[in-house]
C-alpha positions in Angstrom: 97.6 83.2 142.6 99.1 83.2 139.3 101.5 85.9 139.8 102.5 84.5 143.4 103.4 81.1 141.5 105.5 82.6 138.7 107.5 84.8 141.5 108.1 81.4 143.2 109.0 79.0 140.0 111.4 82.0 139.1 112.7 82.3 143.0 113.3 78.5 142.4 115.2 78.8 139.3 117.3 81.3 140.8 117.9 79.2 143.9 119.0 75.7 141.7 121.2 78.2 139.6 122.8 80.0 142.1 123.7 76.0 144.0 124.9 74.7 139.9 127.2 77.6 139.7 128.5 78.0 143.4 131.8 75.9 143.0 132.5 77.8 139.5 131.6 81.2 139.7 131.4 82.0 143.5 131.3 85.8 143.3 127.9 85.3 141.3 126.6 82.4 143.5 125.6 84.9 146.6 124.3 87.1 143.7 122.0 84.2 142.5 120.9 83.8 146.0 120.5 87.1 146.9 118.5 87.5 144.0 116.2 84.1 144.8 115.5 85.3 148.4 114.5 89.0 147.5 111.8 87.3 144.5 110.4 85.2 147.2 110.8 87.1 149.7 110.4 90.8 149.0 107.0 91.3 150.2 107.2 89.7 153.2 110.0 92.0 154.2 107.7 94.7 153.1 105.2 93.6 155.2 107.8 93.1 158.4 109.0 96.7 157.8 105.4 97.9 157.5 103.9 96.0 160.8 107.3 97.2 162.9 105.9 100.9 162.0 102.8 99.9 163.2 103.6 98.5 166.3 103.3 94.7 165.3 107.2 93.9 165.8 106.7 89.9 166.1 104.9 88.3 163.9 105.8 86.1 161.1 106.8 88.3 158.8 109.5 89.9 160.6 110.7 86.5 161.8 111.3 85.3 158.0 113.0 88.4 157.6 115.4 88.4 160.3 116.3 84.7 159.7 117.1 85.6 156.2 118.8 88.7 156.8 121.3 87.3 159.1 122.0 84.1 157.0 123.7 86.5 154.6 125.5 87.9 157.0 126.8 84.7 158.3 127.6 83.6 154.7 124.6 81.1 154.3 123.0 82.2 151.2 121.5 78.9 150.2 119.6 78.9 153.7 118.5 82.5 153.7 116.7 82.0 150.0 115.2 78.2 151.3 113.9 80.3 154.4 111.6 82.6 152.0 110.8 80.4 149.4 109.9 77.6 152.0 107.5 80.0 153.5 106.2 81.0 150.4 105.6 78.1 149.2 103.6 76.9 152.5 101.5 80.6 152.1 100.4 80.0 148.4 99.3 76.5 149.6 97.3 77.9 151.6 95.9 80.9 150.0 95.1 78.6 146.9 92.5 76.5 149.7 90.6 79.1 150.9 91.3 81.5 147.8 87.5 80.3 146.4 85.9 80.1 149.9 83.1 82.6 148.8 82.0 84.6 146.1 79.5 87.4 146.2 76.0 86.5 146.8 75.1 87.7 143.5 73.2 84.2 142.7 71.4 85.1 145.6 69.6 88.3 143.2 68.3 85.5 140.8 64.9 85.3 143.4 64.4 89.1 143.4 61.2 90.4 141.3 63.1 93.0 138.9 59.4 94.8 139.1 55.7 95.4 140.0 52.7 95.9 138.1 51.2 98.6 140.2 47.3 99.1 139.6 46.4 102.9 139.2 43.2 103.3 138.7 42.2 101.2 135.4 46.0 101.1 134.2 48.7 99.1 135.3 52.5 100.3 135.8 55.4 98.7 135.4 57.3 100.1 138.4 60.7 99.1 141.0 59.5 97.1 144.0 61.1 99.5 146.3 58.0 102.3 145.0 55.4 100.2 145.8 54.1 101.3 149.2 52.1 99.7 152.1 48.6 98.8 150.9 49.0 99.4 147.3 47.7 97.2 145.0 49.8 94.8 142.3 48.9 92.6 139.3 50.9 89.6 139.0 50.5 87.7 136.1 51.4 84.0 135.3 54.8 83.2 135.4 56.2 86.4 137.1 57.7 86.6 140.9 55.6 88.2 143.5 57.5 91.7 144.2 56.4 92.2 147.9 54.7 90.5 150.6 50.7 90.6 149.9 48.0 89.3 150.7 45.1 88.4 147.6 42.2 90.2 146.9 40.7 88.6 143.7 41.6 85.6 141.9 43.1 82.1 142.0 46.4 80.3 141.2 49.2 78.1 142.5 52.2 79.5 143.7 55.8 77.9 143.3 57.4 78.7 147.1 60.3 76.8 146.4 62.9 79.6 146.4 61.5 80.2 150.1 60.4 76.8 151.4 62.3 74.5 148.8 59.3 72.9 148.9 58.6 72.1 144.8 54.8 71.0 145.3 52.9 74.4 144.3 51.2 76.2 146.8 47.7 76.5 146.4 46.3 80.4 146.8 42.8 82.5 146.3 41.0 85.5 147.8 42.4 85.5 151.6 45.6 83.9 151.0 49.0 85.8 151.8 51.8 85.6 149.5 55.5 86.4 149.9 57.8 88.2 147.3 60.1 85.6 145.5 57.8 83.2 145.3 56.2 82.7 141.4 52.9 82.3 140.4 52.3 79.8 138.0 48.8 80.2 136.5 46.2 82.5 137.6 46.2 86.2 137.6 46.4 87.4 140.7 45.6 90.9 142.2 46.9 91.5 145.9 47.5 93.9 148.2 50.6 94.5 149.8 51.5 94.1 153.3 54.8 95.4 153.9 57.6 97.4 152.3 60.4 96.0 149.8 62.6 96.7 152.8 61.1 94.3 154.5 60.2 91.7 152.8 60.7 87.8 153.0 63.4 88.0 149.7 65.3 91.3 151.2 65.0 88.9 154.7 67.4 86.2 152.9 69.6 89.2 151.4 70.1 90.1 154.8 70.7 87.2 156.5 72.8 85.9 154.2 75.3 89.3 154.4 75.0 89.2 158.2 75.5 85.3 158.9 79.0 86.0 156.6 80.0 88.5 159.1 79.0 86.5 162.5 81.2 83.9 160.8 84.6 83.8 163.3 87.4 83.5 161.1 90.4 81.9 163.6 93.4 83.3 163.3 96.6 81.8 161.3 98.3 78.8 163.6 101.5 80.5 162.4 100.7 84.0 163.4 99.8 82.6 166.9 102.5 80.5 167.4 104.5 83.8 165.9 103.2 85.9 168.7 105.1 83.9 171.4 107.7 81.9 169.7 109.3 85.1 167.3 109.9 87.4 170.4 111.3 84.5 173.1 113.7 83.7 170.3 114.7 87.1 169.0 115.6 87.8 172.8 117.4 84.8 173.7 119.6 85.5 170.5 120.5 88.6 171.7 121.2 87.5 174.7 123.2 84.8 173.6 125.7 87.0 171.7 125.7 89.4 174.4 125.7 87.6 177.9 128.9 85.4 177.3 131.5 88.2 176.1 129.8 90.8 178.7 130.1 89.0 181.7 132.4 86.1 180.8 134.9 87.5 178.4 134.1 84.9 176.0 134.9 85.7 172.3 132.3 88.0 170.1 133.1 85.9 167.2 132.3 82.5 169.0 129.0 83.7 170.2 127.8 86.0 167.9 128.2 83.2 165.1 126.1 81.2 167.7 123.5 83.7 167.9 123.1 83.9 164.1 122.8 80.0 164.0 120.0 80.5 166.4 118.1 82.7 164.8 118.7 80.6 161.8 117.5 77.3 163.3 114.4 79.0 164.7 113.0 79.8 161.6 109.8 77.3 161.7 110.0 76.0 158.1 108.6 72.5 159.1 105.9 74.2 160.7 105.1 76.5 157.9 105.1 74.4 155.6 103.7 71.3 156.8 100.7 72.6 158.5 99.2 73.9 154.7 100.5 70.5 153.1 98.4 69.1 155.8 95.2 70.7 155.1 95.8 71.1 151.2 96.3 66.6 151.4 92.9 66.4 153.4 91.3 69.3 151.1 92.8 66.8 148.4 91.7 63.5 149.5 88.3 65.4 149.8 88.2 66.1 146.2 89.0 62.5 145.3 86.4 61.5 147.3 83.2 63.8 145.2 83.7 66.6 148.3 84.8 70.1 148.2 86.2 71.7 151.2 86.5 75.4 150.7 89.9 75.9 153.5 91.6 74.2 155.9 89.9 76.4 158.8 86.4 74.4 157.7 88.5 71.0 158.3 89.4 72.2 161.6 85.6 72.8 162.1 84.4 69.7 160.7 86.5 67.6 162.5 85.3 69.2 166.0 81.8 68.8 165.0 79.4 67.3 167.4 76.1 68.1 165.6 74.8 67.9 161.9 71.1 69.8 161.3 70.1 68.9 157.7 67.5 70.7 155.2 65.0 67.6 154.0 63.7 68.4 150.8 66.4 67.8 148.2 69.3 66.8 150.5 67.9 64.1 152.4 65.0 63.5 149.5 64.9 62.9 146.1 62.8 66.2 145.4 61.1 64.9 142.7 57.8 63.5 143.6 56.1 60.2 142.8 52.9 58.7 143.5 52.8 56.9 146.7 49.3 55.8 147.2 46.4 55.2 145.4 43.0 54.2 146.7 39.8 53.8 144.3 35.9 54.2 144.6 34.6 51.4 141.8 36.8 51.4 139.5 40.6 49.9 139.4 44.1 51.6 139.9 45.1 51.3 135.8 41.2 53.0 135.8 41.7 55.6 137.7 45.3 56.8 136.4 44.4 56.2 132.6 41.6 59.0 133.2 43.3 61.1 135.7 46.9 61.1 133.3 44.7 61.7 130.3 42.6 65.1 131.8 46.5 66.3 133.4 47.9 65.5 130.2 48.6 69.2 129.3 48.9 70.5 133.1 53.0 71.4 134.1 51.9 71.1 137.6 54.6 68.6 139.5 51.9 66.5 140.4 50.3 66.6 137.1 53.6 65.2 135.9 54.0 62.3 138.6 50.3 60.8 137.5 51.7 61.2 133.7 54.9 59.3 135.0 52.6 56.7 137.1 50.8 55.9 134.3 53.9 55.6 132.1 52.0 55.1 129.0 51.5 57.4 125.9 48.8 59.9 126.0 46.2 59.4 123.5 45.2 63.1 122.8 42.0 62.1 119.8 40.2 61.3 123.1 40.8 64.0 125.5 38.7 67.5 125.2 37.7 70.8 126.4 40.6 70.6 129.0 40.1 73.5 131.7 42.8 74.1 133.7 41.6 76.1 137.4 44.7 78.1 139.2 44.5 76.6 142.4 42.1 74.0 141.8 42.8 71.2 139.2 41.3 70.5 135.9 38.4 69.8 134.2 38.4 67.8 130.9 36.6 65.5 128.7 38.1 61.9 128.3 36.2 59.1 125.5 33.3 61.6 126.8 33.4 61.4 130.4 33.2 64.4 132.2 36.8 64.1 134.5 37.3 66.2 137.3 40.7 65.8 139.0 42.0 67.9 141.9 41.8 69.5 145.2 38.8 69.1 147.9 38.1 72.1 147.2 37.2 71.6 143.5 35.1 68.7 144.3 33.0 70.8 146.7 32.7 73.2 143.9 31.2 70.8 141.9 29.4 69.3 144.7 31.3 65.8 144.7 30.9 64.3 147.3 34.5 63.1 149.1 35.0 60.1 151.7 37.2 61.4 154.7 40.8 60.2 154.4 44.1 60.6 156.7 46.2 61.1 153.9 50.0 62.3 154.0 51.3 64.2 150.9 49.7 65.8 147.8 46.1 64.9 147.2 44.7 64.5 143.6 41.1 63.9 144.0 39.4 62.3 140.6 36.0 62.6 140.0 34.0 60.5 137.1 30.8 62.2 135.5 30.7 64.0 138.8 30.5 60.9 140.9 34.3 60.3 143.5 36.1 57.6 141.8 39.2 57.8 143.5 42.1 59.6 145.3 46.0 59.7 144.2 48.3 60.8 146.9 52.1 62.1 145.6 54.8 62.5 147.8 58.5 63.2 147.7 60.7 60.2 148.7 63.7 59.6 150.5 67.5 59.6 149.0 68.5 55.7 149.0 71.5 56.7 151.1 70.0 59.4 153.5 69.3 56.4 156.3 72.7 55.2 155.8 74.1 59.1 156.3 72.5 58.9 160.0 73.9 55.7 161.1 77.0 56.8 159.7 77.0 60.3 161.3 76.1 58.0 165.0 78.7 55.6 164.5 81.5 58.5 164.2 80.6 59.8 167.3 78.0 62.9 166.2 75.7 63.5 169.3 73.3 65.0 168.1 71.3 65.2 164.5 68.1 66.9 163.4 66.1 68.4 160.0 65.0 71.5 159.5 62.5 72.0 156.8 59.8 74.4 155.0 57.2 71.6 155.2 54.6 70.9 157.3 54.5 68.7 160.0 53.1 65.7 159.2 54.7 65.2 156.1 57.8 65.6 157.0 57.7 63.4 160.1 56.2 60.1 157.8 58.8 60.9 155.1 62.0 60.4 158.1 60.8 58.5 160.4 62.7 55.7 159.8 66.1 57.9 159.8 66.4 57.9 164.0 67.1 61.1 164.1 67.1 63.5 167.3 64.6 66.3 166.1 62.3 67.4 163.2 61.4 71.2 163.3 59.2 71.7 160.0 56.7 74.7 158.3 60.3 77.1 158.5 61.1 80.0 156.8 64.6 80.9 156.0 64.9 83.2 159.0 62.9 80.6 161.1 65.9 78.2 159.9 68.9 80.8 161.1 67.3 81.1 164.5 66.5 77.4 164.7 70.1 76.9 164.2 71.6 79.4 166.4 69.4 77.6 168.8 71.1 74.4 168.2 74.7 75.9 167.9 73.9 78.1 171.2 73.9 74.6 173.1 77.4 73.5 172.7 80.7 74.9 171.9 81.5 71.8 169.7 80.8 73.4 165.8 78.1 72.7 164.2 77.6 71.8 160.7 74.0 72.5 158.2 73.4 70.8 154.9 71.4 72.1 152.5 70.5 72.6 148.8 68.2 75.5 147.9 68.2 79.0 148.0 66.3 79.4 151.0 69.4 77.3 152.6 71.9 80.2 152.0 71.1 82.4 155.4 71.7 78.7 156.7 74.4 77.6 155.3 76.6 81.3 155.6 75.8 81.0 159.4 76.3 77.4 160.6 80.2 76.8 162.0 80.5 74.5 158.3 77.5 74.9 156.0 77.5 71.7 153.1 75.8 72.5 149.9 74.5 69.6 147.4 76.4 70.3 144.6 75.1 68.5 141.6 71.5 69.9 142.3 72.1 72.4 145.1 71.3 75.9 143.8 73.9 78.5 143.2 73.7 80.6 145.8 74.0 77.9 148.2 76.8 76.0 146.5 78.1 80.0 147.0 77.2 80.6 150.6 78.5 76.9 151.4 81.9 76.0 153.3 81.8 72.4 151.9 80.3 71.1 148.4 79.0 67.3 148.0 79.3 66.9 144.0 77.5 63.3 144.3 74.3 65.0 146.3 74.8 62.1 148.5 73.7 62.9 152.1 75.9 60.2 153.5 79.1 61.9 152.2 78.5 64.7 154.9 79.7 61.4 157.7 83.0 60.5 155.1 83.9 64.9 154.9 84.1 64.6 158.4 86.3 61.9 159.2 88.6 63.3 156.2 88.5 66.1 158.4 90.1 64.2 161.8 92.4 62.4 159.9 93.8 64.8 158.3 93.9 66.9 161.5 95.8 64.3 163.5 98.4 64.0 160.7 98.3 68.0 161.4 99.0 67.8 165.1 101.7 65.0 164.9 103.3 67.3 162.6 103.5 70.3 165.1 104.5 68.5 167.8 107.4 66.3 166.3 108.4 69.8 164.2 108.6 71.8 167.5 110.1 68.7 169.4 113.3 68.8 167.4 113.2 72.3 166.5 114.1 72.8 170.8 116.3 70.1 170.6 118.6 71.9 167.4 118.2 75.5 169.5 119.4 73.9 172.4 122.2 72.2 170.6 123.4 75.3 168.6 123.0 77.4 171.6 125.6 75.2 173.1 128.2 74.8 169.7 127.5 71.1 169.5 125.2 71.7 166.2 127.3 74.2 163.7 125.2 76.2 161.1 125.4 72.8 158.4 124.2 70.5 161.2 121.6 72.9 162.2 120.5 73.2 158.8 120.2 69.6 158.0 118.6 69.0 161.0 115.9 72.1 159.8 115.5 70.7 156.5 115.2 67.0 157.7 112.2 67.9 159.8 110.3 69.5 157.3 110.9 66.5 154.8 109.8 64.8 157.1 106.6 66.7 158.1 105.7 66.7 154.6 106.1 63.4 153.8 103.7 62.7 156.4 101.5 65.4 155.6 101.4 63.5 152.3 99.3 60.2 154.2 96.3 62.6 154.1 95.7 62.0 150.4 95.7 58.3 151.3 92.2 58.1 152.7 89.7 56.0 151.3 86.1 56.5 151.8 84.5 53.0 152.7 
């Protein structure tokens, strides 16, 4: 990028010079010029002469070329260096948009277990997950990432599946449970045995995805190359014809029609067009920007503005992801009660519900009075607090103790709290919708999106209470991230309008890469989904997905009005030269005058403003 926009700044000095010094020194003017188009210019040339060995005569490349070669011979050398450094100009614009589109999916190897602790007989080995085979058995201690898919065979812990699920509450697991690889366990030690191969686990399954969604991704061809593919051959032969038909037949002058033939080619060189239609998509990609979005290219604006459907991850794009208590019933005692003994035995727990009680109770832990705290992988804990015997946890720890538990419809994470072995309570602790997600779907409606729905690693209930005020057209929850992909391709399958997924997490990369315009949260959104994302919302705000869009058809109107009035006077100046009423000045000016003009207006695109 750097090197393309010295060669232009110094094609553009060589240009102004060559103009300055034209009425002075006019042997060295065409020299200035010469050298100005060949700076600009040389590897597109190259590339002309390289595609005509190929086979691919008519194409952009050879059109630039063949304009600019035959405005030196005609004695225009100001025109013939405009024609390549318009062109590259409009090219670095833009490369520089879609020049960060994607990076490698390194981030991605972040969730991989670098190892497994592989139990032979009474040792343990540190070993590659790809040498652990089908049935072995692995030690996984607290804090490290399950290597392969397992299920456990003694022991007890919680188990953080947000790099799968994105759900952050814990999962709880014992003797029975399966586990995937890339989830971590947090407490307990845990000995399982494995169920599948490296190969094919659930992290390789997101490696995968992610690498094959990239490639399923259509990438549309070039406007200009397309338009080339008609437009450079129709006017190379009508040129030739013009310079040949009229002294053939008619005995009409060579000079005459030849210099009209030349002024043809000249004219037909689509600078407006080339030009204007990057300006376009670099003012919308602009306005974006201004507005806290990231748009990787102008092919995802041309995708976001068809878009007819909008499927959204819940946990961390439409929610907060942090989790609160939400409800709070009691057995004897009062709230303030209840949380002052339940904050005070999870006072040393990192469990994310442990830390929503401590934040519920939002007063300072008085450690002289809290004892013996026993904290049980995939239970709860057991402390002593101003000598009361506290039990606080699942159902499944008050069975153990024999607690007896009323029977409650709750939704959410369930703290149970026990006093002296006697229920005095329950604390329930959800996650909690984004203050602007509910505006983001009435947004998304009112602009004319059909059709919206979440997809989401939680379960079911759960994640219909937390949105069901949203409106939206369809829930699909408990999904992996290869239950997501197909999900999707479901949706996407339904409609040739594109289709756009929003996400945050890891587990929304296969997602993300595959949808027709994946959106990443950018301020919390991992990095492999900010990676694997077409679109980035720095502000994490789920209503911005509804203002990218409509950036998007604005800026692609401003596009289209730009093509058609380019190509409307572009016929009207071939017709004209073709006839002598425009000489090679007027055709230029007329050239030139489009394209200011078509940038000027590709300029209203930075104008938007996001109400």
């Amino acid at each position: 990028m750097k090197k393309n926009i010295t060669r232009i700044a110094a094609a553009v000095l060589l240009f102004v010079a060559g103009l300055l010094i034209g009425n002075h020194f006019s042997p060295l003017s065409p020299v200035l010029l010469a050298a100005a188009c060949i700076t600009s210019g040389a590897d597109v040339i190259f590339k002309a002469f390289r595609n005509i060995l190929r086979g691919k005569i008519f194409d952009e490349n050879f059109l630039m070329s063949v304009a600019a070669v035959c405005a030196f011979i005609i004695g225009e050398y100001p025109e013939a260096a405009a024609v390549m450094i318009f062109y590259q100009v409009g090219e670095t614009f833009q490369h520089y948009a879609v020049g960060k589109s994607r990076k490698s999916i390194s981030a991605l190897m972040e969730i991989c277990p670098e190892y497994a602790n592989l139990k032979v007989g009474d040792e343990l080995q540190k070993v590659p997950p790809e040498s652990v085979n089908v049935g072995d058995i692995v030690v996984i201690r607290p804090g490290e990432k399950i290597p392969l898919d397992a299920v456990v065979i003694d022991g007890a812990s919680s188990v953080d599946c947000s790099p799968l699920t994105g759900e952050p509450i814990p999962k709880d697991v014992s003797v029975g449970c399966e586990v995937l690889s890339g989830c971590i366990n947090l407490s307990g030690v845990l000995t399982v045995k494995t169920t599948g191969e490296y190969g094919k686990s659930a992290v390789s399954k997101i490696l995968e995805l992610v690498e094959d969604s990239m490639s399923k991704k259509s990438r549309s061809e070039n406007f200009i190359t397309k338009f080339a593919q008609i437009y450079t051959p129709a006017v190379t032969v009508c040129a030739v014809l013009l310079a040949l038909i009229p002294p053939l037949l008619f005995n009409a002058p060579w000079s005459v029609w030849v210099y009209r033939a030349l002024s043809f080619l000249v004219v037909s060189c689509p600078c407006a067009l080339v030009i204007s239609a990057p300006l376009g998509f670099f003012g919308g990609i602009g306005a974006a920007s201004k507005s806290g979005i990231l748009i990787k290219g102008g092919r995802y604006i041309e995708n976001l503005a068809s878009a007819q459907k909008v499927v959204f991850d819940k946990t961390g794009t439409l929610t907060t992801g942090s989790f609160k208590v939400c409800e709070i019933h009691t057995a004897g005692i009062s709230e303030e009660e209840l949380l002052f003994f339940a904050a005070h035995a999870e006072s040393a727990s990192p469990h994310p519900i442990s830390k929503a009680i401590l934040e519920a109770y939002g007063k300072e832990i008085d450690t002289s009075i809290v004892k013996d705290i026993q904290d049980i992988a995939g239970y709860g804990v057991l402390a002593a607090v101003k000598a009361n015997a506290i039990t606080v946890g699942s159902i499944k720890l008050m069975k153990l103790h024999g607690i007896s538990v009323p029977k409650q419809t709750l939704l959410g994470a369930v703290a149970y709290v026990a006093i002296d072995n006697t229920y005095a309570g329950t604390i329930v602790v959800s996650d909690r919708l984004k203050p602007e997600s509910e505006k983001a779907i009435t947004d998304l409606k009112r602009i004319g999106i059909k059709h919206v729905a979440i997809l989401t690693g939680d379960n079911r209930l759960s994640a219909e209470k937390t949105t069901e005020t949203l409106g939206v057209d369809g829930i699909f929850s408990e999904l992996l991230p290869e239950d997501k992909v197909c999900k999707l391709e479901e949706i996407m399958s339904s409609s040739r309008s594109s289709t756009i997924f929003v996400g945050d997490g890891i587990n929304d990369a296969p997602a993300l890469a595959r949808a027709d315009v994946g959106i990443a949260m950018g301020a919390l959104g991992s990095d492999a989904a900010i990676e694997s994302a077409d679109v980035v919302i720095v502000k994490d705000s789920p209503a911005d997905v509804a203002a990218a869009i409509r950036i998007s058809r604005r800026t692609m109107r401003i596009v289209k009005q730009n093509v058609v009035f380019s190509l409307s006077v572009k016929l009207l100046a071939l017709t004209l030269s073709s006839l002598g009423i425009f000489t090679m000045w007027f055709a230029v000016f007329a050239d030139v005058g489009v394209s200011v003009l078509a940038i000027l207006n590709s300029f209203r695109t930075l104008n938007f403003k996001n109400k």
